[in-house]
N, C-alpha and C positions, 0 to 999 in steps of 0.2 A: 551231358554227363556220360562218360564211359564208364560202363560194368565188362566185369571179366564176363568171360565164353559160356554159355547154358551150360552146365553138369554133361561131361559125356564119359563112358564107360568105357575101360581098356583094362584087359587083363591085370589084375594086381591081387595081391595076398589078402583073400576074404578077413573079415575082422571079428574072428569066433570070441575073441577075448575080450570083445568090448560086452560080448552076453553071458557068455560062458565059462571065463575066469581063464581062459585057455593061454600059457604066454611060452615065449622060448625063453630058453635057457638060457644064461648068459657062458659063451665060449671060452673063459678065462684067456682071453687075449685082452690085456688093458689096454691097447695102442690102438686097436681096431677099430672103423671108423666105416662099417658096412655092417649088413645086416648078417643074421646065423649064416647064411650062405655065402659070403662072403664077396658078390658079388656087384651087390648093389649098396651105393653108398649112403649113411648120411643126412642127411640136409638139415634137417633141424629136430630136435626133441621137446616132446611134451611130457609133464611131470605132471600126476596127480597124486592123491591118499585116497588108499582103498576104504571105500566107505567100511565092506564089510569088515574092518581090521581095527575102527574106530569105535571107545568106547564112548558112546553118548547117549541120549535119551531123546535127541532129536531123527529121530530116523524120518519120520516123513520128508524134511526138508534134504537129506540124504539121496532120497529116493527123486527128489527131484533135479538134484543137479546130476545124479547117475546119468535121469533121462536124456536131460541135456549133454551131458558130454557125448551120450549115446547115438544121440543124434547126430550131433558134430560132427565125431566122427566118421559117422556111416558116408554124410555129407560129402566128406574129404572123400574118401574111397570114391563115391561119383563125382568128384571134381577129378579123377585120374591122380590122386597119389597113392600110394602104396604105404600101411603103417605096418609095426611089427613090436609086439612088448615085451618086456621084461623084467620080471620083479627085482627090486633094490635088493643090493647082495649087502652093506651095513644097515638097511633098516626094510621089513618087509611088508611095514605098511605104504613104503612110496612103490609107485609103478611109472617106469618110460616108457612112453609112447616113440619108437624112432620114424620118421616121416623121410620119407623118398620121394623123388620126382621121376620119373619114366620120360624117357627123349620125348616123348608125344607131347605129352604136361608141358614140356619146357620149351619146345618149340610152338605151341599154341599161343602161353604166356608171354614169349617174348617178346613176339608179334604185336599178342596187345598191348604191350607195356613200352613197343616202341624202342626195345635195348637194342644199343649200337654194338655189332660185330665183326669180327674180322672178313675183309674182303681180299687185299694181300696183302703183303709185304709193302712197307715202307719202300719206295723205288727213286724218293730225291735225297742227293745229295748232300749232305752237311760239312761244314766247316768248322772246324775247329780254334775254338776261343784262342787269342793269344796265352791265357793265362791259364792254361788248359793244362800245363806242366805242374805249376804251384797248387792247385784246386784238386790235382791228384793226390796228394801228400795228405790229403785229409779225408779221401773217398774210401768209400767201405771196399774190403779185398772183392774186386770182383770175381777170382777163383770159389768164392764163397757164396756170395750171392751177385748173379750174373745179372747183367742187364737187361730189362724187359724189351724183345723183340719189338717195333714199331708196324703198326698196321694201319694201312686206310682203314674203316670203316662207316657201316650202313645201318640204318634199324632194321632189324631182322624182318626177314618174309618169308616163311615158309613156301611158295609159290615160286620162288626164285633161290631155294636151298642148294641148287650145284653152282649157284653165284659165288657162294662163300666160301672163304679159306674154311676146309674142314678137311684135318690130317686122321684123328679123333675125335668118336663122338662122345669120351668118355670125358675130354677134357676141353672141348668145344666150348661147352657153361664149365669156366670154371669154379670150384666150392661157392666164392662171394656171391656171383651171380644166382647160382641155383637157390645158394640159402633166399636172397632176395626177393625170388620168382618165388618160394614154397610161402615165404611171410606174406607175400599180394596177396596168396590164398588164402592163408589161414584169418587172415583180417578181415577177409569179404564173404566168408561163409554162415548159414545162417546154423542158429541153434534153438531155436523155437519163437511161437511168432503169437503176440499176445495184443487183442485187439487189433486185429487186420496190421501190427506194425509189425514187421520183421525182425527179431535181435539178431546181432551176425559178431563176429570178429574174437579173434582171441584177448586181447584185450580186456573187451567184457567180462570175459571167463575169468580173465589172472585176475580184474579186479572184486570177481564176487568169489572168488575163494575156487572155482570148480577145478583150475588146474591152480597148481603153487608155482610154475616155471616154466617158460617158453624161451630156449634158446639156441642160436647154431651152434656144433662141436669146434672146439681147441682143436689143431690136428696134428698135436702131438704135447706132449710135458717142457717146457719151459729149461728144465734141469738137465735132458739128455732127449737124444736123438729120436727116433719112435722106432721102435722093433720092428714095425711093419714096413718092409722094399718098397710098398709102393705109396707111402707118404712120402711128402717131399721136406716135412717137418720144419714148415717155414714160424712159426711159434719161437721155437728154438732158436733158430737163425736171425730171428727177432731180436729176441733178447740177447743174443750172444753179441751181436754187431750196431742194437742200436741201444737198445734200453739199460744194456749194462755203463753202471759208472766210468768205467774208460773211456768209454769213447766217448764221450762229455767236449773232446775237441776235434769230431770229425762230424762228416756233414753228414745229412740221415737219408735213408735209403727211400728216396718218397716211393718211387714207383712198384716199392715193394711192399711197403705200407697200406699204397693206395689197393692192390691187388688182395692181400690179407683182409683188411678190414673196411674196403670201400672208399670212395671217395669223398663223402663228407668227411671222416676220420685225416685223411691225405691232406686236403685241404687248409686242417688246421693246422696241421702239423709243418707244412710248407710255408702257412702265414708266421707262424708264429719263429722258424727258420730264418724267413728272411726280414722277419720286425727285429731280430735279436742280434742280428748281423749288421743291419740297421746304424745298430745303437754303440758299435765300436767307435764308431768317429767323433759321437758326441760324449760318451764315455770318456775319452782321449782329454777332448775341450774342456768336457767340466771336471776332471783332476786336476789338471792343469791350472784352469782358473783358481780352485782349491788350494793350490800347492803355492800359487804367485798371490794369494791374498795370506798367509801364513806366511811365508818368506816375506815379504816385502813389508811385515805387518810392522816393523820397529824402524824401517827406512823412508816409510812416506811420514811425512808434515803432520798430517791431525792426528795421526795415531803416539807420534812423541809427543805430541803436546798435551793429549790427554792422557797419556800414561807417567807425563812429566810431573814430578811434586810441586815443582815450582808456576806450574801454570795449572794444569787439574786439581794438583792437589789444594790448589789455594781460591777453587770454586764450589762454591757451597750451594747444593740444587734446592729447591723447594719441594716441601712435604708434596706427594703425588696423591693423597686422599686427606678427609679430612678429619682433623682432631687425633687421630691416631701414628697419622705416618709423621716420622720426625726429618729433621731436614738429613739430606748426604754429601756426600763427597764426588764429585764425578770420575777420579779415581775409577771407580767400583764400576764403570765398563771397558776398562781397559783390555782384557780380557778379549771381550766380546767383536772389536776391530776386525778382524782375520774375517771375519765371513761378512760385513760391509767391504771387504777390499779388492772382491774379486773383481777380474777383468771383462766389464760388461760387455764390451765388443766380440770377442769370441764367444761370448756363452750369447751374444743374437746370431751369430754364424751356427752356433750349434741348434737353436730353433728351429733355424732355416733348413737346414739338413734335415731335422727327423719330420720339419712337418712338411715343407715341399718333395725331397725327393723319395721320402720313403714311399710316398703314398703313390708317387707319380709310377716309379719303378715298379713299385706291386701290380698296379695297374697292369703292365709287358707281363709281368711274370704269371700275373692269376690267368690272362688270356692264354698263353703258352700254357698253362697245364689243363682250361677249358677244352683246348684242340688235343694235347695230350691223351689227356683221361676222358672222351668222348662225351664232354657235357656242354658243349656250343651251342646246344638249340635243346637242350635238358627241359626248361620250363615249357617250351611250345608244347612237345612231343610228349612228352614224357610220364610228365608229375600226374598221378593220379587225386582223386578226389579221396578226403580224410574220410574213416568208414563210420566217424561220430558224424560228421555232416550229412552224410547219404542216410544214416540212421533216422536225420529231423526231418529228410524233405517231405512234406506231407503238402506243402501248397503248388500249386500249377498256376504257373506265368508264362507269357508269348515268348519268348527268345526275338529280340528285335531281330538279330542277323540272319539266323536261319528259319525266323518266322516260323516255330515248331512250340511246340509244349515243351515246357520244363518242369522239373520238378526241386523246389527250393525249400529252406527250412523256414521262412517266413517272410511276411510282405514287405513291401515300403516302410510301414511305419511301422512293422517289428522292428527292423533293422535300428530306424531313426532309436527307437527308444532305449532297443540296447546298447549302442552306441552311445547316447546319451548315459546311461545310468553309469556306464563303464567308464566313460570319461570324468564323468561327476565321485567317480569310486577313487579314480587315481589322484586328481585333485587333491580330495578330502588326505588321503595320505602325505603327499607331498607336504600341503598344509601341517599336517601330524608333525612330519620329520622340522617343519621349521620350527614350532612351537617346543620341538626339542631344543633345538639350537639357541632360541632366548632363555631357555631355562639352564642351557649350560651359561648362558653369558650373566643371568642373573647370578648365577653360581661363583661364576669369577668376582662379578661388582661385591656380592658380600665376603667370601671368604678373603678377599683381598684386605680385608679391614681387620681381618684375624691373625692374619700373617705377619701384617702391619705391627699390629699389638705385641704377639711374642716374639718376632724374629726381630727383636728390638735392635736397631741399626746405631752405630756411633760416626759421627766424623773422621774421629782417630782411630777408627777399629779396623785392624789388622792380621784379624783371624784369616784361614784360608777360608775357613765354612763362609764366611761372613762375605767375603767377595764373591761366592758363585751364588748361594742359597741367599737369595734377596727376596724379597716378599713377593715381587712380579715372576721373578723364575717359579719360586712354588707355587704360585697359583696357574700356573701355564701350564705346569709339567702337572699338576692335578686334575687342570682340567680338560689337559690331552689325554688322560688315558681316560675321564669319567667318560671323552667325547667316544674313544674310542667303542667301550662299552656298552652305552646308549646305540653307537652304530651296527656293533654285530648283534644288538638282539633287535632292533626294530628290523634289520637284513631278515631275520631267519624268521620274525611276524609276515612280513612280506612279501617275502617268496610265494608263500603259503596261498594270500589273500591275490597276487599277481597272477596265479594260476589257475584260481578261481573264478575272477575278473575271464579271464582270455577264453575258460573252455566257454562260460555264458558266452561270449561275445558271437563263439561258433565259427573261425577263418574255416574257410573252404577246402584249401592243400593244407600239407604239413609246414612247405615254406611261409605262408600265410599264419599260419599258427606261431610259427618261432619269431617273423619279426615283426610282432605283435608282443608278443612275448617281452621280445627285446628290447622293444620302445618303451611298454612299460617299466621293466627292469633297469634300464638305464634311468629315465629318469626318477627315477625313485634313488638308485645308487648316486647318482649325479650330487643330486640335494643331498643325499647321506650326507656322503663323501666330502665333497668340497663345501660346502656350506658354512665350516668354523673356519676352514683355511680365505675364503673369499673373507668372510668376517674381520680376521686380523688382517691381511692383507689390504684392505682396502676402507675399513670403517672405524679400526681399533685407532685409538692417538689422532681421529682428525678431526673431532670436532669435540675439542675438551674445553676451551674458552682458555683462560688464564686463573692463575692461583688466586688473583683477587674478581671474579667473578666466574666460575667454572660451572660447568655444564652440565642439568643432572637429569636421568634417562629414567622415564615412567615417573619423573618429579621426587624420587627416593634413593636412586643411586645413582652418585658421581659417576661420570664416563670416564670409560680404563684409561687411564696414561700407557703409551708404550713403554716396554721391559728400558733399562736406561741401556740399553745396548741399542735400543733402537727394536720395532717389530719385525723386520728382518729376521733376525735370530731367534723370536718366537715364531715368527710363522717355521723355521727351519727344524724349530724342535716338536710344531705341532706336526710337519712332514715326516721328520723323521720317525715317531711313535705311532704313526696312525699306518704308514708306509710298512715299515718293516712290524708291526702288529697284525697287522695284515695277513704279511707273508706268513709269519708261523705260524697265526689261525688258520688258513689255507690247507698250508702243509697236514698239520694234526688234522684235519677236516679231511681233507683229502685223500692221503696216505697212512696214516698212523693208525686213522681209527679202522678203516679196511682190514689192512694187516693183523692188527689184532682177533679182528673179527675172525677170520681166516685161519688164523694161528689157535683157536681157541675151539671152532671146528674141526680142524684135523687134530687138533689134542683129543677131542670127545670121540671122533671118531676113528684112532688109533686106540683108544681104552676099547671099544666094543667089539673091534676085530682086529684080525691081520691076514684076513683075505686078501685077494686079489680084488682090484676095484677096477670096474670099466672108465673109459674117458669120458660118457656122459653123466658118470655119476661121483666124478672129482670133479669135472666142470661146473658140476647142479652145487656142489658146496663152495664154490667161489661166489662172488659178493655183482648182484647184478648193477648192470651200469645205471640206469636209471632211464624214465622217460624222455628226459629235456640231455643226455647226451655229453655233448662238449660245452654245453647251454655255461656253467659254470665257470669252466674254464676259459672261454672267452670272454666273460663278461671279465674274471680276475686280471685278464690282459688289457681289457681297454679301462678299465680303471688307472691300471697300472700306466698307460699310457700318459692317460690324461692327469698323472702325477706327473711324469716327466716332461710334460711339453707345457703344463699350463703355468705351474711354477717352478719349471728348471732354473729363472733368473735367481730365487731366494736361495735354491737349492740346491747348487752345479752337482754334487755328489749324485744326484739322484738317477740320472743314466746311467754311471760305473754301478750303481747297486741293481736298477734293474738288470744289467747287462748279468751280472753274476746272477741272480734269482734265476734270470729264464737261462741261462744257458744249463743250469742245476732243475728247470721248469723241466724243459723239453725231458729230461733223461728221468725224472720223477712220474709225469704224465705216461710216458713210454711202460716204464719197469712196472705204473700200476693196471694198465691195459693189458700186458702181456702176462703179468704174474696173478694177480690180486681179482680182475673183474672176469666174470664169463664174455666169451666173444661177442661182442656188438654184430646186432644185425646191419649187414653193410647196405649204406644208403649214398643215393646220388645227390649232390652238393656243387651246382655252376660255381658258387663264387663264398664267400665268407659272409654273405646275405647281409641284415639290415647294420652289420657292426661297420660296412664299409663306410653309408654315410653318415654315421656317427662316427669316426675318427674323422673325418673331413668337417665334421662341424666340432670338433674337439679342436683339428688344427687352424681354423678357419679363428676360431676365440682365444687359443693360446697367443696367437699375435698380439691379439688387444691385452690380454692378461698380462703378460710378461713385459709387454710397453709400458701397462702403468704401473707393475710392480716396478721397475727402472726409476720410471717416473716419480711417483708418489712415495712409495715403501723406502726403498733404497736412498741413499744421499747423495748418489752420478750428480743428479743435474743441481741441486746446491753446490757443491763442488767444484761446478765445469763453469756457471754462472760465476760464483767469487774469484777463479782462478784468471778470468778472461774482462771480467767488468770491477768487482768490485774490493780488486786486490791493490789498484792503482787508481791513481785520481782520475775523475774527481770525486769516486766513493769511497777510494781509500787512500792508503800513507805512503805503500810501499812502491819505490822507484820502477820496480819489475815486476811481471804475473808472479806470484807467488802462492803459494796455497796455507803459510804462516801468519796468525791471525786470526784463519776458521773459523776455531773450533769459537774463540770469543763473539766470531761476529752470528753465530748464529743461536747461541746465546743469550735472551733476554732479560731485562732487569726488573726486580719485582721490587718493593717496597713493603717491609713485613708489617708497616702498619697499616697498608692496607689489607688486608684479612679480615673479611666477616669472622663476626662472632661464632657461626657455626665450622668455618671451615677451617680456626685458627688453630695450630697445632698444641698440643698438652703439653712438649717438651720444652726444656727451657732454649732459650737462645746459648750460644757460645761466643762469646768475643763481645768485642765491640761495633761490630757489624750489623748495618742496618735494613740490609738488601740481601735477597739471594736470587740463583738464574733458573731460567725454565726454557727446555727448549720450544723453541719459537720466535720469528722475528715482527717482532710488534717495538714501539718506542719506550723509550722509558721513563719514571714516570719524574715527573716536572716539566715533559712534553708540552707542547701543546695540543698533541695529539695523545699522550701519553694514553701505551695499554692497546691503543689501536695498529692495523698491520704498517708495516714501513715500507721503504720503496725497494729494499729489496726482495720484501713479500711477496710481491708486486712482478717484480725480475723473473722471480723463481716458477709462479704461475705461470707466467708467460713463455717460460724457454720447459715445461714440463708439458703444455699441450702443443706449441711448436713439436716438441721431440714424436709424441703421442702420433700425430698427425703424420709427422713427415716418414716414422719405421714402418706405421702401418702400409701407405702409400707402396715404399719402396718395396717390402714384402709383398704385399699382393700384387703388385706391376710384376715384380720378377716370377714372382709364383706363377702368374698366369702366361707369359712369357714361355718358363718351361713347360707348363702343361700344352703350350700349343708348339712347343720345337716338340716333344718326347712323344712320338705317337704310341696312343694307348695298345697296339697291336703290334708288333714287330713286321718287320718283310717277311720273314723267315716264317714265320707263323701263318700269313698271310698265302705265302704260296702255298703251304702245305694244305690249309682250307680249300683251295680254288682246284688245286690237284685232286682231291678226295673227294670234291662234289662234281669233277671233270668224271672217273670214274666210276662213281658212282651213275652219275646219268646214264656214262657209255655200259656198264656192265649190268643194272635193273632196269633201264628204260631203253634203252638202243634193239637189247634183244628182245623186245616184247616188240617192238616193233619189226623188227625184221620178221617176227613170226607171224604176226597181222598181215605184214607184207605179201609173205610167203603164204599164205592161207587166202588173203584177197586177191593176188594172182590166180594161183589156182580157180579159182569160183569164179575170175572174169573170164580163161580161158573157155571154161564150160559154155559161157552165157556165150560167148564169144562164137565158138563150135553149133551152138544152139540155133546162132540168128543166123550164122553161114547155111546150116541145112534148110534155114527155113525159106530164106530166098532164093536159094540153088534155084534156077531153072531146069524144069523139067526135060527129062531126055523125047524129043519127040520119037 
């Protein structure tokens, strides 16, 4: 385990005021982003409340956390930073601590921390894109903000400092960095030590109350430029070029992003860039299919004949529950056709696209920006251990590898057991969230018999209410949004109880921590989420029996009949209300409630003054980001994903809608980092961590999903069967494939006297009619099979796992095909690695040896001079 450097002592601004109440004055320069003197910058601020300014009755406990910060502080000071206070100019019970780092501080820390720095200039050649003209027309003005310079890079050594590109030492660590280096600090410092165990970190402090805020400076106002020449007031630049609504159609400044606010932030924003870019081409495909099952909806065959009076209308269905529901018209899905009609072929070409080559292409891209933004060997080197872990280690174990002591937070069968509880924690949830999902389905089996009762249906009834508001619709769209609701509050129980779970568990790094986090998080969302749509999709309408012996679930409720439009169109309306419910919960979550919060502050604190305010203390009234980060926001993406890829086949719309959400995401995300949160401490990020192979197992099941939604759900392969086998003898009439006939032949015949006593309907018959149909192909009844499946049951099975079988095959053969033509690293990428550790070798290692050289020369000449005098022959 690495700790930072023993406390060493360098010249810095004693800390009278951490005793003596002693603080500087603030310089009325709001833009200012150094200390009174004007010379030293920055790096991050600590906020506390002056005890002595608080009225309470607890002052012992006062006096304790005085001590404590007391210490901490002094701490700091012999860690080498430099602080400096100043009391809040709208309220004068808060005090700013501003914290500095001195070249020494930063070049110690870098070292330890392994940060990669400039060595030179970028010196290989590049090529430019064919498409390098068009991809201009959407790039930010670079007279505005200029290109990031390109540098080899090394981890720092102070030992080999004239190695490195150093113009300025003022701007060598740039802000992100330094602030990075001051936060190692402040996490690994101690603040009193109780029972031989040491407490350390800020952290601890923010969360026992002793400071109220730990953050690095804005470096400038969002609204206009900074007063001060020598910001470079990239905030501003920010918002003007990425976060503002405009540019909603040009592409984002990553490498300026990435420099602002680090490269975990960079990262997402690049993933999230190129997943939304992605989604244009399947966007395209499923309007399309949209737009060719609408058009085409009154020119194909089933869809005339069920909208025709003369053949729909002269089919009478069977009650779909019992004693309450009356018979209908099939009529009353006509309607619903348009979205059975799309063109499945293209919406599996559009599968193909977002789940093979998005993932395969991110791949190139994430490694291009690992060599980019200097995070290629990030986890070897780099990642420090979490200061809550170093906090437990209290037991000592061998280290197999290097055979030494270690020091860990508990044994073998610690581990086992919390592992075990942890695991047994998520379960137990999981479990939770499905025992919701029966209780929404028990919800449906009874209100469906309520529906039934007053939405009282007629054969002849020609209301418009009466053709869309059918007792199946209303219980769907009620019990899509109940689903809904059950979902965002067990989400916001479970966050809770997830983060809970993860700190017991105790991961080691931070990246350990979050995809940890993430695992659990997803699967808990996973089940959320999909669990009513998997439901109708693949369980509702298939195992209902028939009207004279039907099927009934916990032995009390008949099993749901699908909507008569088919479950297609309820799965489409549970997507769509759970999808876009989603989004505007988000939104208001995300943005709306911020904003408010923000807007209601500076109200309060425009009533108290109209002072001049510093930038750390309009930054201290912005809304902080939180512990978990982007944690949110990525998890809202691969949701969102795994909407679009698992049932894009019910759904074509559903990629033109994400496509609109994230291109409106990206510019929402942006405007509330820049305007709304205080600066995020910048953190290093190799790749978009545990969400990688969880979209790869998202695309990996979306195949199988959308195969049997095709399959099963959808009516393709009925369809494709009748049109090729059973339109023509010897199963049918018609001289040619035809697809006239269908809708009759799939169809069944029921016999209304057969009807139990309990399932038989209250309403009267009409006509002289002694039969009505139900979809399903079973015989009819005077059979000798009568009631049992047919042979085209039979057909239909058979060409539905045929199809199943053969898309999956061909998907993953070509899937894996391109994953072995598209190498995951570029050439391009590749030299530039091979170059950068060429000199790197020749420029840290080459000269250390030439000085060994140069130094073991000398000392062999001597030894050399030594043994020559010593054998000299004497002069006789």
């Amino acid at each position: 385990m690495q700790r930072p450097p023993k406390p060493f002592l360098i010249q810095s601004t004693p800390c009278y005021f951490c005793h003596f109440g002693v603080f500087a004055d603030f310089d009325d320069k709001p833009d200012s982003l150094f200390f009174n003197d004007g010379q030293r910058r920055i790096d991050f601020v600590l906020v506390y409340e002056d005890e002595s300014k608080k009225i309470t009755h607890k002052r012992s406990d006062h006096k304790k956390q005085k001590r404590k910060r007391q210490v901490y502080e002094s701490n700091l000071i012999n860690n080498g930073l430099q602080l400096e206070a100043t009391r809040s100019v709208l309220d004068e019970k808060l005090i700013f601590v501003k914290v500095h780092a001195p070249w020494e501080v930063l070049c110690t820390y870098a070292e330890v921390m392994h940060i990669k720095l400039p060595l030179q200039p970028n010196d290989l050649k590049t090529r430019d894109s064919a498409f390098n003209w068009f991809s201009k027309l959407f790039r930010v003005n670079e007279n505005i903000i200029k290109p990031e310079q390109e540098f080899f890079t090394a981890p720092f050594q102070k030992e080999h400092l004239s190695n490195f590109y150093i113009q300025d030492k003022l701007t060598f660590f740039n802000p992100a960095t330094r602030s990075r280096i001051v936060h190692f600090i402040l996490s690994r410092v101690e603040y009193a030590t109780k029972n031989n165990v040491k407490k350390f970190g800020i952290n601890k402090l923010l969360d026992t109350g002793i400071y109220k805020a730990a953050f690095p400076l804005h470096d400038s106002s969002f609204r206009h430029m900074s007063t001060d020449p020598n910001c470079p007031s990239e905030r501003y630049l920010l918002y003007r070029e990425w976060a503002h609504p405009k540019n909603i159609f040009k592409l984002q400044p990553l490498d300026f992003i990435r420099k602002y606010y680090g490269e975990k932030i960079g990262i997402y924003f690049a993933w999230l860039g190129f997943y939304t870019n992605m989604l244009i081409v399947a966007a395209v495909v499923g309007a399309g299919c949209f737009l060719y099952g609408c058009l085409t909806k009154n020119n194909c065959t089933w869809s005339q004949e069920v909208c025709d009076p003369n053949i729909g209308g002269n089919i009478i269905m069977c009650p779909q529950c019992d004693k309450v529901c009356t018979y209908w018209n099939l009529t009353i899905t006509c309607e619903s056709q348009a979205v059975s009609n799309t063109h499945m072929v293209l919406l599996i070409l559009s599968i193909f696209w977002i789940v093979t080559l998005f993932l395969e292409f991110w791949k190139r891209r994430q490694a291009e920006l690992e060599y980019e933004w200097d995070t290629v060997e990030y986890l070897e080197q780099e990642e420090q251990v979490r200061p809550e872990y170093e906090a437990q280690c209290t037991h000592v174990v061998m280290n197999e590898i290097t055979q030494q002591e270690e020091h860990v937070p508990y044994t073998a069968c610690g581990k086992c057991i919390r592992m075990t509880f942890c695991t047994s924690a998520v379960f137990f949830w999981i479990l939770l969230i499905i025992a919701s999902v029966i209780g929404i389905i028990v919800y449906r089996l009874s209100v469906f018999l309520v529906f039934s009762s007053t939405l009282s249906q007629h054969i002849n009834g020609t209301e418009a209410i009466r053709k869309y508001l059918t007792p199946q619709t209303a219980t769907s769209v009620t019990a899509s949004f109940i689903s809904f609701i059950v979902i965002m509050v067990l989400n916001i129980v479970y966050e809770k109880v997830a983060i809970l779970i993860t700190d017991f568990e105790l991961p080691r790094t931070q990246t350990d921590y979050e995809n940890s986090l993430t695992t659990k998080m997803f699967l808990f969302q996973f089940v959320n989420y999909y669990s009513s749509c998997f439901y109708i999709a693949f369980f509702k309408g298939k195992f209902v029996g028939h009207p004279g012996n039907p099927v009934y679930w916990l032995g009390k409720y008949r099993n749901e009949e699908c909507d008569p439009g088919g479950c297609l169109l309820e799965l489409t309306t549970q997507l769509a209300i759970i999808v876009g419910g989603k989004a505007i919960w988000n939104n208001i979550q995300e943005v709306l409630l911020p904003w408010v919060k923000n807007l209601i502050g500076r109200y309060c604190a425009a009533a108290r003054s109209e002072k001049v305010v510093p930038r750390w203390e309009q930054d201290y009234h912005l809304q902080p980001i939180g512990k978990l980060g982007l944690f949110y926001e990525y998890l809202e993406m691969v949701i969102q994903f795994g909407f679009v890829t698992l049932f894009v086949a019910s759904f074509p719309l559903a990629p033109l809608l994400a496509l609109i959400n994230n291109m409106l995401e990206i510019r929402l995300d942006a405007w509330k980092l820049t305007t709304q949160f205080r600066r995020m401490v910048p953190q290093k990020a190799q790749d978009i961590g545990a969400w990688q192979p969880i979209m790869q197992g998202i695309a990996i099941l979306a195949v199988v999903t959308n195969a049997m939604i095709i399959a099963f759900t959808s009516d393709m392969i009925p369809r494709l069967v009748y049109y090729w086998s059973f339109s023509v003898p010897p199963y049918g009439s018609h001289s040619s494939h035809t697809m006239k006939g269908y809708i009759n032949s799939t169809l069944s015949v029921f016999n209304i006297s057969d009807f139990k006593n309990e399932s038989k309907p209250f309403s009267p018959w009409f006509g002289n009619l002694t039969t009505c149909r139900y979809r399903d192909l079973r015989y009819p009844p005077g059979h000798q099979h009568q009631y049992e499946h047919n042979i085209y049951y039979w057909h239909v099975i058979a060409a539905k796992l045929a199809f199943i079988i053969v898309m999956e095959h061909v998907i993953y053969f070509v899937k894996f095909i391109i994953s072995y033509v598209i190498p995951d690293v570029s050439q391009k990428t590749k030299s530039k690695v091979k170059r950068e550790k060429y000199l790197t070798q020749k420029l840290l290692h080459e000269n250390d040896l030439k000085v060994v050289k140069k130094t073991m020369g000398k000392i062999a000449d001597k030894i050399i001079k030594g043994i020559d005098s010593t054998f000299q022959p004497k002069a006789e």
